[in-house]
N, C-alpha and C positions, 0 to 999 in steps of 0.2 A: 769199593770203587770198581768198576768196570775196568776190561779188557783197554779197551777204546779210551778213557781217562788215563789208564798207567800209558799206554805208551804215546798218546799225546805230551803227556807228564816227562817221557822222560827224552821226548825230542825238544819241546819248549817249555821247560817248568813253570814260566811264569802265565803260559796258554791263558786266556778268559774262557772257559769251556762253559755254557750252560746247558743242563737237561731242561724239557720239556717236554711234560707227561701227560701232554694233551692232546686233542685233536689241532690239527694247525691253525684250523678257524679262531680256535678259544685264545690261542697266543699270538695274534700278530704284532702286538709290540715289540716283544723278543724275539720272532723270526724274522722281522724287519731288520732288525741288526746285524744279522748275517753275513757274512762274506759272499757264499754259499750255498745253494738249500740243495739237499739231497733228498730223492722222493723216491720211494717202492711202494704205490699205493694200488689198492686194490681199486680197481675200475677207470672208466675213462674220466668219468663226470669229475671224480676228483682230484685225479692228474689236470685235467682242466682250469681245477679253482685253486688249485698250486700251481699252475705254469700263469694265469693270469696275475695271485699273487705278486710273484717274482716279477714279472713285468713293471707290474704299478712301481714295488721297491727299487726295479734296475735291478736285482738281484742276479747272480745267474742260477739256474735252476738245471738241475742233472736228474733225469730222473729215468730209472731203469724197469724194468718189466719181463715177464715170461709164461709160457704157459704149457700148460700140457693137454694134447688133444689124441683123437684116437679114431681119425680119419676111414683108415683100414682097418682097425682094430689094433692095431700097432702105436705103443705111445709116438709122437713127434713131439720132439724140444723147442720150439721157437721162445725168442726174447728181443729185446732192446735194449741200447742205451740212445737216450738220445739230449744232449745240450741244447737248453734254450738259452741263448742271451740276447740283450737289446737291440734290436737293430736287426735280428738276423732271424732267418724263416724258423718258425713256433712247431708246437705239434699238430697247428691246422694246416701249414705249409708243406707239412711232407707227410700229409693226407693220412695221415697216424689215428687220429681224433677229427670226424666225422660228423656231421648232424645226424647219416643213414648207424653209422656205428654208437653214436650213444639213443639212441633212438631205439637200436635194439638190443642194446644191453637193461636200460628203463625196462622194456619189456619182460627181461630174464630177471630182472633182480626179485626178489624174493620167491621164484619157483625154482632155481637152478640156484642161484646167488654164485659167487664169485666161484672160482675153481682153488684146487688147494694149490701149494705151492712147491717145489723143490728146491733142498737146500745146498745142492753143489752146482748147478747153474744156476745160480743165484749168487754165490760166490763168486764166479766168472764175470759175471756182471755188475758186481758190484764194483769189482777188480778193474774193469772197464771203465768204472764212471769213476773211481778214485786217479786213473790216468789222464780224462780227461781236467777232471778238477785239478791234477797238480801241474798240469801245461796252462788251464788259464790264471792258477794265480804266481805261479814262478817262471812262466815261458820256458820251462827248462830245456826244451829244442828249439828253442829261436823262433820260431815256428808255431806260437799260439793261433795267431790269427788267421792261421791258415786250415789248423789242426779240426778234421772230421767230427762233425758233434752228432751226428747220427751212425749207427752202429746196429749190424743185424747180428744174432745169435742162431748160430744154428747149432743144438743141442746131440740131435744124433750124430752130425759128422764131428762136433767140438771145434766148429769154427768162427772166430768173429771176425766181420770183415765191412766196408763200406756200404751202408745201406744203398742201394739205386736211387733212391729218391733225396738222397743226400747229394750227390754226385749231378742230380737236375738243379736243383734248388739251391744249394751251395752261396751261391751269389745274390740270392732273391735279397730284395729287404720285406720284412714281412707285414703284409697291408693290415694284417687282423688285430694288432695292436698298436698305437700310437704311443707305445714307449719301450 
């Protein structure tokens, strides 16, 4: 039994937990079920067909992200969290997910392919997206509907803080999907 099963286990024993050992595409009967969907996927293009997903379901979709690059030759941390729910601006709204951005990642995929990943910002983040998820499904600061669904990481100062284009967009209702 997993980490994640026991202490769901021993906050609600009677929990409906199910795994799914697929790609999301292969299961959407049971991730249609969801409360919730949490994503750490590699690329835009499928963060894309998971936040459209979610959409068609009304589901809400949290999905986090990071990367490491070497501008100056110096690693740099960036990451995300960012909330998608119905009604409110997507990851094409806060210009996250691009036609110029997956346009050139198509390009990179199979000469570069994805970048590898780090496992303690990534914990930060995930840390991130499990806060947001417990504000929208128990409002526990009164304050769900108000509560920041976008989130920048900056990994060398170890700061997360409101994305700027969150702080634009906030209010949009978002054109790019009809549900």
């Amino acid at each position: 039994m997993s980490i994640a099963v026991k202490l769901i286990r021993s906050i609600v024993p009677n929990a409906k937990i199910t795994k799914i050992n697929t790609q999301f595409q292969q299961s959407p009967a049971e991730i249609g079920q969801a409360d919730i969907i949490f994503g750490s996927l590699d690329g835009l293009r499928n963060r894309h067909e998971l936040e459209k997903f979610s959409r068609l379901q009304r589901i809400p979709y949290v999905d986090i992200g990071m990367d490491v690059t070497r501008p100056d030759g110096m690693p740099v941390i960036r990451g995300q969290v960012i909330a998608s729910l119905p009604n409110k601006p997507c990851m094409w709204c806060f210009e996250f997910i691009t036609d110029e951005e997956l346009n050139k990642e198509d390009a990179l995929y199979g000469e570069a392919g994805h970048r590898p990943q780090v496992i303690w910002p990534n914990g930060i983040l995930a840390s991130s997206a499990v806060h947001i998820a417990m504000n929208l499904l128990t409002n526990w600061t009164g304050k769900a509907s108000q509560q920041t669904l976008y989130y920048e990481y900056d990994g060398n100062k170890g700061i997360v803080r409101p994305h700027i284009r969150y702080e634009i967009h906030a209010d949009d209702v978002c054109p790019h999907h009809d549900y």
